[in-house]
MIROLUM-158813 format. One line per 2 residues: number of its first residue (from 1); for each residue x, y, z of N, C-alpha, C. Coordinates in steps of 0.001 Angstrom, whole numbers, plus 500000, padded with zeros to 6 digits. Atoms other than C-alpha are relative to their C-alpha. Layout:
N
NUM> X/Y/Z/X/Y/Z/X/Y/Z  ... $
***
This chain:
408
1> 500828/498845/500331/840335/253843/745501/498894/499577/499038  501103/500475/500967/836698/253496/743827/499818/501495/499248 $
3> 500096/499135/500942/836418/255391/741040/498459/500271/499041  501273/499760/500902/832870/256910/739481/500223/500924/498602 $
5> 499169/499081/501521/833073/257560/735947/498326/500387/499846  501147/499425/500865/830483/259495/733912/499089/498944/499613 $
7> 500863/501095/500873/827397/257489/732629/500213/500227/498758  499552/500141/501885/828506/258540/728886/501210/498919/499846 $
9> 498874/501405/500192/831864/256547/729549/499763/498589/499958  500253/501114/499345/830553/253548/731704/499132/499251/498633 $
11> 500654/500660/501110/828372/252531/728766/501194/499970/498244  499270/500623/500919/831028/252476/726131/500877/498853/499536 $
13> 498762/501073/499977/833461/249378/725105/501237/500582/499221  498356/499936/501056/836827/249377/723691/499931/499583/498542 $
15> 500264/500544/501682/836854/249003/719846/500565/498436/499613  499421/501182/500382/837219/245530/718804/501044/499857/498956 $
17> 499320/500018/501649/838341/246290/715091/501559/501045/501050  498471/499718/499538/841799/248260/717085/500761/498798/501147 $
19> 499359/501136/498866/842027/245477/719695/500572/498354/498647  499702/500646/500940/841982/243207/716754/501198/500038/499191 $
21> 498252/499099/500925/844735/245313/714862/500856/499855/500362  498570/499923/499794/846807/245616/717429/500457/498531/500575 $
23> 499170/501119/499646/847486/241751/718554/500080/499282/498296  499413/500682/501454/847415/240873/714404/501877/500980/499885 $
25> 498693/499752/500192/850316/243247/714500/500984/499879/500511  499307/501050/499058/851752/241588/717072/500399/498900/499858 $
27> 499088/501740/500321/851925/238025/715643/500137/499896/499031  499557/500608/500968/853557/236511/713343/499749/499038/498920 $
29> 500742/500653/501168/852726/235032/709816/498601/499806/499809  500999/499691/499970/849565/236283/710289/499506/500226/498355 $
31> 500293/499406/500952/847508/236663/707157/498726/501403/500169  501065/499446/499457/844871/239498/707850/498956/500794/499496 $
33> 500881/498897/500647/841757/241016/706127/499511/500807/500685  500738/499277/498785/840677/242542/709315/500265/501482/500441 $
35> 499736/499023/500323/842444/245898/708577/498915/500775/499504  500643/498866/501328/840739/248991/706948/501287/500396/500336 $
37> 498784/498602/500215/844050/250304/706572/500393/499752/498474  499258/500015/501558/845812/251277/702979/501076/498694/500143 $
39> 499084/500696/500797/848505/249505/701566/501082/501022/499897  499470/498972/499806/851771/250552/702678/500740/500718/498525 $
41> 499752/499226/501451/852323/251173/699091/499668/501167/499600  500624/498822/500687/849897/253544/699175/500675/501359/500492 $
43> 499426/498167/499231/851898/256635/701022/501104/500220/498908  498754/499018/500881/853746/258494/698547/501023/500639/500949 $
45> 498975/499945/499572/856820/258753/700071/501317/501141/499975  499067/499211/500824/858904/260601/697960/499762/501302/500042 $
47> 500990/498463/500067/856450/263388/697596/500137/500438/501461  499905/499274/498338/855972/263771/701668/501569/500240/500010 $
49> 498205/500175/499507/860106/263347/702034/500341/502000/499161  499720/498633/500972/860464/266438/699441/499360/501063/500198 $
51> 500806/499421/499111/857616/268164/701146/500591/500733/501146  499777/500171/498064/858648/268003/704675/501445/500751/499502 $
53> 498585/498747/500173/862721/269132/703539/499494/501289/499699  500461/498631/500767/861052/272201/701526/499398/501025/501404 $
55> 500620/499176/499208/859250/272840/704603/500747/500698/501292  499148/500045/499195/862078/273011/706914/500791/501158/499557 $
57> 498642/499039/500509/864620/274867/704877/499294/501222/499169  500700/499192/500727/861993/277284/702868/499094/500494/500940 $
59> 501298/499529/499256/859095/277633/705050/500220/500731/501030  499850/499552/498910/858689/280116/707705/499435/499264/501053 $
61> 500058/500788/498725/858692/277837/710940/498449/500463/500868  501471/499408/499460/855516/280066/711991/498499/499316/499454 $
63> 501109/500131/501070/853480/278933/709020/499745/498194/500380  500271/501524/499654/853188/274976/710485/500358/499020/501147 $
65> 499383/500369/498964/854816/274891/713579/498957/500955/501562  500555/499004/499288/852703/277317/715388/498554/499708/500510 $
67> 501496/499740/499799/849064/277564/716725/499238/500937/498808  500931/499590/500819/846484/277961/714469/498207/500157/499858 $
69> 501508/499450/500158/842941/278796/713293/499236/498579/500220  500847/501217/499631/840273/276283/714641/499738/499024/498919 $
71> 500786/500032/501320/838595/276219/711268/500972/499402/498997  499044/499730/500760/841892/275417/709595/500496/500637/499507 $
73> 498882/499007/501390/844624/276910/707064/498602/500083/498879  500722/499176/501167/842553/279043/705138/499948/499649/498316 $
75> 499293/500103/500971/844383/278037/701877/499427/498786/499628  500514/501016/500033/843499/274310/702510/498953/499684/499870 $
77> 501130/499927/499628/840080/274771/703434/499296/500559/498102  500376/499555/501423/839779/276508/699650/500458/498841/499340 $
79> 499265/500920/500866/841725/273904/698092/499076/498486/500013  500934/500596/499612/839404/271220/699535/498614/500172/499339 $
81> 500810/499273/500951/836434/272889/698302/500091/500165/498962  500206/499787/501800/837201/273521/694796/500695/498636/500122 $
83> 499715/501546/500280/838264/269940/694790/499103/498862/499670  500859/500775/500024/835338/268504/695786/498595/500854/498939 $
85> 501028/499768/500883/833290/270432/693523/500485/499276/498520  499639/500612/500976/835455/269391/691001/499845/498610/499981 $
87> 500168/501038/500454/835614/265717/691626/498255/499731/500909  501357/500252/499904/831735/265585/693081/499176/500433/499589 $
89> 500880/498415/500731/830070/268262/691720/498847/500258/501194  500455/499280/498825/829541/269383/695362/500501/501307/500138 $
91> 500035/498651/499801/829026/273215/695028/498783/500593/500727  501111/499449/498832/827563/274366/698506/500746/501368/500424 $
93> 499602/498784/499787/827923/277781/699679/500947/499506/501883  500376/500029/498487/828068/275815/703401/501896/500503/500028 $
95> 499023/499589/499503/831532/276467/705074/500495/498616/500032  499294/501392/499753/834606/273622/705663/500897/499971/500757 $
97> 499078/499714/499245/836260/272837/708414/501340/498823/500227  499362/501350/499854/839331/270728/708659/500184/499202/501635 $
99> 500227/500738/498862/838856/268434/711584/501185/498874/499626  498704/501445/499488/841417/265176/713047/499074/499097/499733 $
101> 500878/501437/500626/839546/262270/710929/498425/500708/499667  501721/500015/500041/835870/262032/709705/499780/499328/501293 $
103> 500241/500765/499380/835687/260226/712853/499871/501478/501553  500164/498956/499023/836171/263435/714945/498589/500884/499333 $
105> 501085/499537/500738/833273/264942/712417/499026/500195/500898  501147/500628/498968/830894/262754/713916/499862/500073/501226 $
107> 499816/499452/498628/831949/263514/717188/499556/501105/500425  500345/498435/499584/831700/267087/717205/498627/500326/499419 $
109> 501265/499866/500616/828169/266876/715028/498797/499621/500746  501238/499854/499173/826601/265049/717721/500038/500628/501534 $
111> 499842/499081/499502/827873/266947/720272/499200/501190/500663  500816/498506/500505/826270/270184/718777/498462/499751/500090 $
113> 501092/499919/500927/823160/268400/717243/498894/499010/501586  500241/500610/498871/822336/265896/720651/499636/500122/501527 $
115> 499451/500389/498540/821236/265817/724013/499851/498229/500520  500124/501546/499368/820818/262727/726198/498520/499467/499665 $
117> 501121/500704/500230/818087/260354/725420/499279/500311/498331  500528/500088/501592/817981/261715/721370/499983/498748/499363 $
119> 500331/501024/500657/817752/259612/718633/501079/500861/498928  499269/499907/501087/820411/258949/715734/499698/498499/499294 $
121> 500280/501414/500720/819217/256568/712953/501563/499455/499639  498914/500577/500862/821856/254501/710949/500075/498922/499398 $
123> 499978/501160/500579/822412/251447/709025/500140/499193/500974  499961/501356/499013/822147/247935/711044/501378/499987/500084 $
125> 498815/499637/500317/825498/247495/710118/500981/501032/499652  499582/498621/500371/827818/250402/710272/501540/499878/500632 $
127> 498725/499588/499616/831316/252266/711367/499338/499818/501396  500438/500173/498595/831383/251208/715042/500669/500996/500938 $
129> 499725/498682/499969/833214/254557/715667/498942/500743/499894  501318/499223/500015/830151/256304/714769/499470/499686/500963 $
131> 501026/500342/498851/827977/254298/717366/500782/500479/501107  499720/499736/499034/830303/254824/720059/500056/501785/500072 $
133> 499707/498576/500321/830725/258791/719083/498422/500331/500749  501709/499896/499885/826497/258627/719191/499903/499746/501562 $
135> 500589/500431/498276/826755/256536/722495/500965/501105/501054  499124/499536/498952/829444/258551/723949/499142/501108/500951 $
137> 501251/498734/499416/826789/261905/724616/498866/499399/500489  501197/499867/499744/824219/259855/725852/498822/499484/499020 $
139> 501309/500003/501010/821981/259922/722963/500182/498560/499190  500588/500815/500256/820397/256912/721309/500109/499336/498396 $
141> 499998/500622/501306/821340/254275/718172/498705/499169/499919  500734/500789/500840/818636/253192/716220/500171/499356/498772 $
143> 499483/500845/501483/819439/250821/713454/498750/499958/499164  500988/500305/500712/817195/250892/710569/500414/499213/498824 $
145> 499478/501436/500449/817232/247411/708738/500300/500413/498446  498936/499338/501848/819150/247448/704920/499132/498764/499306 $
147> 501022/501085/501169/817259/245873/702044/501169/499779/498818  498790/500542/500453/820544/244331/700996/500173/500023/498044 $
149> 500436/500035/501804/819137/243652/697184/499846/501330/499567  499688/498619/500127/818942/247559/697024/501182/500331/500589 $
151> 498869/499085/498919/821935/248482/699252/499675/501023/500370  500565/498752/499121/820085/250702/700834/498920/499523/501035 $
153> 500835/499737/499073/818411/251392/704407/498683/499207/499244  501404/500544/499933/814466/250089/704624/499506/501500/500003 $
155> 500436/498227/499494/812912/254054/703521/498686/499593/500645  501127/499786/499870/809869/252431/704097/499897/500050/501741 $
157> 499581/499734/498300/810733/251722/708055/500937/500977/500525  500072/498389/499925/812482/255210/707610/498894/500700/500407 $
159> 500987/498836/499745/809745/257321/706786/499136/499130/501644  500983/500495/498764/807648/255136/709875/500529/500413/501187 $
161> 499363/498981/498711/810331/255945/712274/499656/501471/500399  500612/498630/499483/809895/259457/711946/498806/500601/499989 $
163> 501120/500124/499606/806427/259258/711611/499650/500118/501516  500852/500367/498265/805822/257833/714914/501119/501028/501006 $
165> 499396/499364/499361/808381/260529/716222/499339/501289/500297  500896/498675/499428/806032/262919/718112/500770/500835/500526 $
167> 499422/498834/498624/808256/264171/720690/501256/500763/499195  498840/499522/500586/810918/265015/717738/501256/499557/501041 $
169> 498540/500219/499216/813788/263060/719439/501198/499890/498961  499164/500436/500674/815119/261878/716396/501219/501197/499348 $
171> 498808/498931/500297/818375/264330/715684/500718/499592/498672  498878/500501/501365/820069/262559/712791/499924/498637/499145 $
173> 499984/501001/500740/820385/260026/709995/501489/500230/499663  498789/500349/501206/823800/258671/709566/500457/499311/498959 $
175> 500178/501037/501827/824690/257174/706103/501561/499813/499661  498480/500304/500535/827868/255832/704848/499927/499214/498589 $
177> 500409/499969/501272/826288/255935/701226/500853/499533/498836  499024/500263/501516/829271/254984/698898/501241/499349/500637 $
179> 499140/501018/499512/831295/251973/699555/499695/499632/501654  500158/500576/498211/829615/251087/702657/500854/499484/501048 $
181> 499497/500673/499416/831492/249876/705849/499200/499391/501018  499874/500924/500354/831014/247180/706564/499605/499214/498303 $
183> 500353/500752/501225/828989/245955/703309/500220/500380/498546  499954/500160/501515/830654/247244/700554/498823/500913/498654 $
185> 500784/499177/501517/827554/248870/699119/499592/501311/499635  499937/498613/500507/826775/252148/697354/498544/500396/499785 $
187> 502030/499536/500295/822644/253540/697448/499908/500525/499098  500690/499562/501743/821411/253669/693867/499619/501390/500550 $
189> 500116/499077/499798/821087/257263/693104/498832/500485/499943  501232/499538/499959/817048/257209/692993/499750/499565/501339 $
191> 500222/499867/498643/817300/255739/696324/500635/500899/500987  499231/498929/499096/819564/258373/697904/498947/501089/499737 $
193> 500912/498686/500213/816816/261066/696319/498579/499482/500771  500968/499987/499173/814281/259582/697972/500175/499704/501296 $
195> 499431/499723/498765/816356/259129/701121/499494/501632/500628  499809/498555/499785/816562/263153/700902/498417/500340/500264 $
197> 501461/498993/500050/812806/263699/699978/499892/499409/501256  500682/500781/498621/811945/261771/703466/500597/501417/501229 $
199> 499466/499027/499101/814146/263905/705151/499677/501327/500029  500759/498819/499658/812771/266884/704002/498979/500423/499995 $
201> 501262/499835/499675/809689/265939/704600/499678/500517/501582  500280/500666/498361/810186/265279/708190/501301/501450/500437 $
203> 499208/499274/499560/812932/267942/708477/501036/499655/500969  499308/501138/499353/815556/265595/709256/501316/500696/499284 $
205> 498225/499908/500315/819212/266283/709365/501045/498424/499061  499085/501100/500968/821738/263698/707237/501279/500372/500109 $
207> 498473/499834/500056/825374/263363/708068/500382/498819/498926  499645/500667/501543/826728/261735/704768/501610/499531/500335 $
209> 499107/500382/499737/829649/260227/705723/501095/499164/499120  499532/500091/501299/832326/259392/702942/501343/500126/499638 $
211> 498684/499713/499591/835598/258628/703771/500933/499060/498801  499665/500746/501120/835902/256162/700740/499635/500496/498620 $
213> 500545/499380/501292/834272/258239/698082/501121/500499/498980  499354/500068/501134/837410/258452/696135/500116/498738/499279 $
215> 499140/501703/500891/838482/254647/695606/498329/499694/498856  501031/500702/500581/835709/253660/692660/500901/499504/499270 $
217> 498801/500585/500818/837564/250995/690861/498969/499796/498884  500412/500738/500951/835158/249730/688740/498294/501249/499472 $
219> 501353/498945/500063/831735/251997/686687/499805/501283/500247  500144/498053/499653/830313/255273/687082/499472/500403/501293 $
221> 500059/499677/498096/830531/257166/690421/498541/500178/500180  501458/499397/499538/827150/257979/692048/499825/501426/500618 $
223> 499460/498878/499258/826453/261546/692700/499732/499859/501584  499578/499936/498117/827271/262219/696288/498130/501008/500652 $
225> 501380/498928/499474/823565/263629/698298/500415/500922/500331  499661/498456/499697/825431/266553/699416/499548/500537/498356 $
227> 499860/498701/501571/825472/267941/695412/498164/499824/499689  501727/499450/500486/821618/267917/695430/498878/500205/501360 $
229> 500578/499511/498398/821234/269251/699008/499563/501171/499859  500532/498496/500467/819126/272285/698038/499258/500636/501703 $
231> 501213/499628/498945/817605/272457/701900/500827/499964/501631  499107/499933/498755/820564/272816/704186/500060/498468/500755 $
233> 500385/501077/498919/819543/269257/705799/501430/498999/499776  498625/500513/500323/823069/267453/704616/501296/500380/500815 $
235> 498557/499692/499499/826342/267700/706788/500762/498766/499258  499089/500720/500676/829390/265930/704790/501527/500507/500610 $
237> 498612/499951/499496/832330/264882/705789/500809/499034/499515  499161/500827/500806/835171/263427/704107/501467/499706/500913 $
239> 498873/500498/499154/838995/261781/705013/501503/500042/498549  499032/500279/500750/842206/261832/703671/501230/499273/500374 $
241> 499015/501296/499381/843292/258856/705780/500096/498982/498895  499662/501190/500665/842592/256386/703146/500467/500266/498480 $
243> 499196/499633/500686/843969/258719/700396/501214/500541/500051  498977/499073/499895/846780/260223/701820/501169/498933/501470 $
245> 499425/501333/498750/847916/258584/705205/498963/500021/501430  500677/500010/498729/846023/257889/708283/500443/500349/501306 $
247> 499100/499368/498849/848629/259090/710626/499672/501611/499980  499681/498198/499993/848191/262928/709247/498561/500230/501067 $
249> 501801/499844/498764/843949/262493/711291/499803/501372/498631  500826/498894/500788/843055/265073/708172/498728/499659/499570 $
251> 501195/500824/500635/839416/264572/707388/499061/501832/500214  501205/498788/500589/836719/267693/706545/498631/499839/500344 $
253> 501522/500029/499992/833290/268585/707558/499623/501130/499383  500697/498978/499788/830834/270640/706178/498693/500419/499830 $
255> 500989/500524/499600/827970/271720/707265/499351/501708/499761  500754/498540/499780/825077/274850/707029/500518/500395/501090 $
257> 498852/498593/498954/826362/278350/708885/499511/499446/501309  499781/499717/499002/824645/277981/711277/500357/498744/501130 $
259> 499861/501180/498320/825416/274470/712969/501591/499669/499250  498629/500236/499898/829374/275034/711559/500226/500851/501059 $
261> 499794/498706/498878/829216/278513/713826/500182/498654/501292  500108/501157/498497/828358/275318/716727/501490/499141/499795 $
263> 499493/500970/500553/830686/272855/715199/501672/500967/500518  498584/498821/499151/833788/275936/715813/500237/499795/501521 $
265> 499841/499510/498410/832959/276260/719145/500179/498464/500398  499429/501347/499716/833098/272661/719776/501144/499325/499784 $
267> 498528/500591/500449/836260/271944/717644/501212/500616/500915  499205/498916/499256/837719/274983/720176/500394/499342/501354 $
269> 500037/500802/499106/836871/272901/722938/500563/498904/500309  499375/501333/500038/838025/269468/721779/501358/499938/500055 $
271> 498732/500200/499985/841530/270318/720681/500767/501355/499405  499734/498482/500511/841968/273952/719205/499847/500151/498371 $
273> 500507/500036/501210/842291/272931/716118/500964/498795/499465  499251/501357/500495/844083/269993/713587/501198/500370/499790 $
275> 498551/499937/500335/847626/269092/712894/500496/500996/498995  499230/498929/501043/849322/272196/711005/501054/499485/499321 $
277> 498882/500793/500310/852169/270449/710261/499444/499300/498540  500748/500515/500891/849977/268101/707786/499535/500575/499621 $
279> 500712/498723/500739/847768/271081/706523/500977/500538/499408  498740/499172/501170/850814/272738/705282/500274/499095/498923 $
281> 499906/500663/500880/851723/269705/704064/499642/499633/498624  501190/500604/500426/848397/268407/702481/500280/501302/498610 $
283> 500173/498496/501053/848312/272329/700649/501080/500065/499347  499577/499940/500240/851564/272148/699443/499575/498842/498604 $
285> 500112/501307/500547/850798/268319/697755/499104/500974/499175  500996/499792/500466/847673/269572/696129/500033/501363/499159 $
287> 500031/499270/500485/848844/272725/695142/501090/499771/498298  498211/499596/500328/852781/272247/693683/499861/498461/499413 $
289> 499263/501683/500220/852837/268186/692819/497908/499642/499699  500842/500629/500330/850346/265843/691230/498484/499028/500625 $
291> 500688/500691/499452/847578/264868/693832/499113/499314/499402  500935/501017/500590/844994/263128/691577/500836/498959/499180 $
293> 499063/501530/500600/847444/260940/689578/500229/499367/501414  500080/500426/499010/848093/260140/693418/499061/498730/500266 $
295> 501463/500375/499809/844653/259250/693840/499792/498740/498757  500211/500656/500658/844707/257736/690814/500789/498474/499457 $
297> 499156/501030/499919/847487/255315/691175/499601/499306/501561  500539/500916/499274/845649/254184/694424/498782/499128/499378 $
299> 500453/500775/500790/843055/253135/692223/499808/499224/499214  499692/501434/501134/844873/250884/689706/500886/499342/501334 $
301> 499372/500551/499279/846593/249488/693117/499000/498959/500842  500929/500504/499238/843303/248558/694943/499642/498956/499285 $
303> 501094/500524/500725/841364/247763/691618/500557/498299/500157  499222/501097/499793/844106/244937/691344/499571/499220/501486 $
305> 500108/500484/498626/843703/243901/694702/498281/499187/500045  501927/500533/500249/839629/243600/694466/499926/499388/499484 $
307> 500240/500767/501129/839798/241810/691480/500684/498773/500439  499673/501453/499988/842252/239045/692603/498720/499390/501257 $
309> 500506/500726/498868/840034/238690/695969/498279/499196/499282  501237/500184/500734/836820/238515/693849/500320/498647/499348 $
311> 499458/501258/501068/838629/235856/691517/500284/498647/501375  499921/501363/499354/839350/233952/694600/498659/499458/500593 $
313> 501706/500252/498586/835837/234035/696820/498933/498869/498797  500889/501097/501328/834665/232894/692618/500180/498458/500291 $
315> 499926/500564/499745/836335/229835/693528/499758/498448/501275  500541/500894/498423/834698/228750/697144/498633/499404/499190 $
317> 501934/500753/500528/831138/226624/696783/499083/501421/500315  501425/498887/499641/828736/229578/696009/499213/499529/500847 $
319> 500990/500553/499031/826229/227731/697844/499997/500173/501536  499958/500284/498154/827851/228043/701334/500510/501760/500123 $
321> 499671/498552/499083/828780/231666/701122/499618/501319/498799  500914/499151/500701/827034/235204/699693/501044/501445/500197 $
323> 499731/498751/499183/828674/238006/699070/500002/501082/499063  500445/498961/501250/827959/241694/697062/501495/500385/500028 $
325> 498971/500037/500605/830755/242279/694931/500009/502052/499949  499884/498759/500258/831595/246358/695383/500585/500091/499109 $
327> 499280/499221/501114/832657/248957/692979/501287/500712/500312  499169/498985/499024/835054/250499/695651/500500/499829/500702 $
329> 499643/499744/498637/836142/251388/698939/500862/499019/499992  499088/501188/499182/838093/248824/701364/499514/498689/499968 $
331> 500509/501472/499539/835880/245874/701648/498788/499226/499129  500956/501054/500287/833896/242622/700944/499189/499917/500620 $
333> 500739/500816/499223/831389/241413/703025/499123/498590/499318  500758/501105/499661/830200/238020/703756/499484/499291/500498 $
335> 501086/500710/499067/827366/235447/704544/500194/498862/499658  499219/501545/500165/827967/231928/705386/498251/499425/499616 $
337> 501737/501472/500012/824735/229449/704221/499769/499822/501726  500726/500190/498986/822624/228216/706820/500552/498435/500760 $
339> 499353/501214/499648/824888/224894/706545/501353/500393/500482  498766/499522/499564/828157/226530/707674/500263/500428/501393 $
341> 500220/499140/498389/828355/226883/711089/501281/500861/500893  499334/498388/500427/830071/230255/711431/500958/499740/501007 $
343> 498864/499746/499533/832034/229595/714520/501064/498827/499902  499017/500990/500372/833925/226580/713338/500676/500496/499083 $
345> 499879/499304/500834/834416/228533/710408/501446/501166/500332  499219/499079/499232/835743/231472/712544/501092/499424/500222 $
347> 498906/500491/499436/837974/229208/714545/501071/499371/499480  499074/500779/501220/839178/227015/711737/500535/501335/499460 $
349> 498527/498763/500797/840876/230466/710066/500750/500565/501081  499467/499167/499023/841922/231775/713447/501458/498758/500200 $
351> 498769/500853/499422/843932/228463/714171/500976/500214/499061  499424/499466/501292/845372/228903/710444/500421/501689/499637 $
353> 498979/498894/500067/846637/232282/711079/499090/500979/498479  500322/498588/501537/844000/234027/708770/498815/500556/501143 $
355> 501004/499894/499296/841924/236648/710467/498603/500423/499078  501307/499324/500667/838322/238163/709406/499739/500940/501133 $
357> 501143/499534/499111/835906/240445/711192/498933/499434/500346  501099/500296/499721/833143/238954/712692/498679/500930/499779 $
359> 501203/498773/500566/829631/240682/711380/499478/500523/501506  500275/499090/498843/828453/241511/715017/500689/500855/500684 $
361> 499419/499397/499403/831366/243122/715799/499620/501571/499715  500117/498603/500863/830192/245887/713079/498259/500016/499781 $
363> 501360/499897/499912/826575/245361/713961/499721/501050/501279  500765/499318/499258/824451/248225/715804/499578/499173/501374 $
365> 500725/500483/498861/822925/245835/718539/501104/498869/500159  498985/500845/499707/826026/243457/718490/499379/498331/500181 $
367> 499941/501695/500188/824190/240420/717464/499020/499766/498755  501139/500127/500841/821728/238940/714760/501113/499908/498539 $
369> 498942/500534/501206/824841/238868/712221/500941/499104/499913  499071/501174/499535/826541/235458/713389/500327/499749/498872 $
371> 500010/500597/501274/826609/234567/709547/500687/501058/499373  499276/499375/501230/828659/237560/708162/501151/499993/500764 $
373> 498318/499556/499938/832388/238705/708261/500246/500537/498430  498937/498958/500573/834348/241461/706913/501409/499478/499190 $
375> 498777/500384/500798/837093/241013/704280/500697/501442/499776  499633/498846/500563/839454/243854/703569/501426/499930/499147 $
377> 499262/500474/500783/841490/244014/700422/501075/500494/499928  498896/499410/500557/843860/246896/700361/500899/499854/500791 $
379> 499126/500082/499265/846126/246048/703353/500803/498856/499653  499289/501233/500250/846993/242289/702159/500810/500155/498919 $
381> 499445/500367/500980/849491/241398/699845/499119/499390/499113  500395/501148/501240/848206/239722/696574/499902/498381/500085 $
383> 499545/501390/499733/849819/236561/697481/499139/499394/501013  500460/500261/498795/848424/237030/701329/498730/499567/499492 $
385> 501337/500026/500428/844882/237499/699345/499676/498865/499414  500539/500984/500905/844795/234387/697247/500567/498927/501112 $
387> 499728/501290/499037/846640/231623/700177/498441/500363/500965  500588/499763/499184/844119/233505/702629/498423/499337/499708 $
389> 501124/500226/500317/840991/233192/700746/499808/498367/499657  500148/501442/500387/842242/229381/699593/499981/499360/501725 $
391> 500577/500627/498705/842183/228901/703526/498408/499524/500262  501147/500085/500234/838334/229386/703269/499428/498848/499423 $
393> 500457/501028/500430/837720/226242/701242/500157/498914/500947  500090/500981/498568/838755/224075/704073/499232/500131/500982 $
395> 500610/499474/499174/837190/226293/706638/498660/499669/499526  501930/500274/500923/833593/226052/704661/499723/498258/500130 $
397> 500463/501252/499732/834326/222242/704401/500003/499105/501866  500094/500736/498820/835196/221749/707917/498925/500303/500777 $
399> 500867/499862/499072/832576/223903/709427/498424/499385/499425  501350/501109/500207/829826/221850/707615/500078/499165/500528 $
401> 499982/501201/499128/830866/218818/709265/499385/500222/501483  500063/499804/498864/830791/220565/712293/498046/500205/500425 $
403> 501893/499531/500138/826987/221888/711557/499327/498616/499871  500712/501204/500085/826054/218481/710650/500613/499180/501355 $
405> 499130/500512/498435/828182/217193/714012/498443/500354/501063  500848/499470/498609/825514/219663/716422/498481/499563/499654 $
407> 501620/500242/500644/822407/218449/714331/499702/498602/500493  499846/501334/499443/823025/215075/715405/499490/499766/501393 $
***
């Protein structure tokens, strides 16, 4: 039987970063930075276990077992909200809906906000979930290049983009503003305001994407562009996979009335609405028991973690490898010198049982970043983190040989 699929499918691939996941979790004595996942330390245990009985033997079976409101538990949806005003000093009138991941967010945003042949800017480097979400409808990734020494986008090949956008295709700017993924970095807060003024020059939408905006281990947070969104043009969406667990899919959007009114009708469509079960949960945690000491004991768990990997990468030949040291989130990123020739590099840790990410895997156009790779700190052991990274000193010396081998 020949089978015709949709042209939105036929143009997608399979995610590398889960194909990756799932044969590291497959073999054995693997060391692996190639995770974004927590640290199974990080699931409070005790708390869900005491939860979950309470909810069984106390709870009316209706209240989390049942079909529910698209939009979410009402209760949650408040609790969320005065949360984030409290820890962002994001006080928007907009509405919040609980959605299955920030990753469904983005889904249902372009959806609403997209047809075929639009335009969605984004960082060169980005969540490769997002691109496929963008590519899935049809509509169009544009990467706009990062001026690395700022950690931030190019505004000046911003504002030009939408300049030269006569026909208004362009639908969206996505941003993953604080703890970047892939690179780790966070957009100084005079460059996020002049991010905004561009946008509302041009009357440009901004999905703010911010699924790490709790972990800051190190300095003072940056305010978030939602809390000085005076012009509706901001949709935000947050996660409480990498604070809570990634199994519950809880993650939040929210967005002006009138493109959440869209955002309903789409979430109605996709799946009715998110796990109740976890919403009860989540509201119980947050209400009854200590969720920011939570939060805050993932942060002396990570900081640790960052700090030994930092202390080890101190130890490789600066010279052969570059990399911006975050305040946050999950990850490192790095660039090999021009003497390192990246896939000896690659191969030499792969034979040695250590993995990385490759930088094109988490590149927009899937090439032009042969010289970086992804590190991620909070899934490894301590131990895993300092043998793993002392793999690297061999790897660096062997793949110079190799670079000086093809020069020959």
């Amino acid at each position: 039987m020949h089978y015709q699929f949709a042209n939105r499918i036929n143009q997608l691939q399979g995610s590398p970063l889960r194909e990756n996941a799932k044969r590291n979790m497959e073999a054995k004595d693997v060391i692996s930075f190639a995770y974004g996942y927590p640290s199974i330390d990080a699931f409070p245990m005790e708390t869900l276990k005491t939860i979950s009985e309470r909810m069984y033997t106390e709870f009316d079976p209706e209240s989390f077992l049942q079909y529910g409101a698209s939009e979410g538990l009402p209760e949650l949806r408040e609790l969320v909200k005065q949360r984030i005003a409290k820890q962002f000093a994001i006080a928007s009138d907009d509405d919040l809906m609980i959605v299955s991941g920030s990753t469904q967010a983005m889904d249902l945003v372009i959806k609403v906000l997209c047809n075929e042949g639009d335009v969605v800017l984004c960082e060169e480097q980005t969540f490769s979930g997002a691109v496929n979400a963008i590519k899935g409808y049809g509509a169009k990734v544009v990467p706009v290049p990062m001026n690395v020494d700022e950690e931030c986008i190019d505004t000046k090949v911003l504002e030009e983009l939408l300049a030269k956008d006569t026909e208004h295709r362009i639908k969206l700017l996505y941003l993953i503003p604080t703890f970047q993924n892939p690179l780790g970095t966070s957009i100084p807060l005079e460059k996020r305001q002049e991010i905004y003024a561009i946008a509302k020059k041009y009357g440009l939408l901004i999905f703010e994407d911010d699924p790490y905006g709790d972990l800051l281990y190190f300095g003072d947070a940056i305010p978030k562009m939602k809390s000085f969104d005076t012009d509706d043009l901001i949709i935000y969406a947050g996660s409480f996979s990498k604070i809570l667990a990634p199994s519950t899919r809880l993650g939040f959007v929210m967005a002006p009335p009138a493109i959440f009114e869209k955002l309903v009708l789409a979430k109605q469509v996709s799946d009715s609405h998110t796990n109740f079960y976890w919403q009860v949960l989540l509201t119980e945690f947050m209400k009854n028991y200590d969720f920011e000491q939570h939060v805050s004991y993932l942060k002396e768990l990570y900081r640790e973690k960052l700090t030994v990997m930092l202390e080890e990468l101190a130890k490789l030949p600066q010279d052969a490898i570059h990399y911006i040291e975050p305040t946050g989130g999950y990850f490192i990123c790095c660039e090999l010198a021009e003497d390192v020739d990246e896939e000896a590099f690659l191969d030499y840790l792969f034979d040695h049982k250590v993995i990385v990410i490759p930088g094109n895997i988490m590149s927009v156009a899937g090439k032009g970043y042969e010289k970086f790779f992804r590190l991620n700190f909070t899934k490894p052991t301590i131990e895993d983190i300092r043998l793993g990274i002392q793999q690297m000193q061999d790897a660096i010396s062997f793949a110079r040989v190799e670079q000086v081998s093809k020069a020959i």
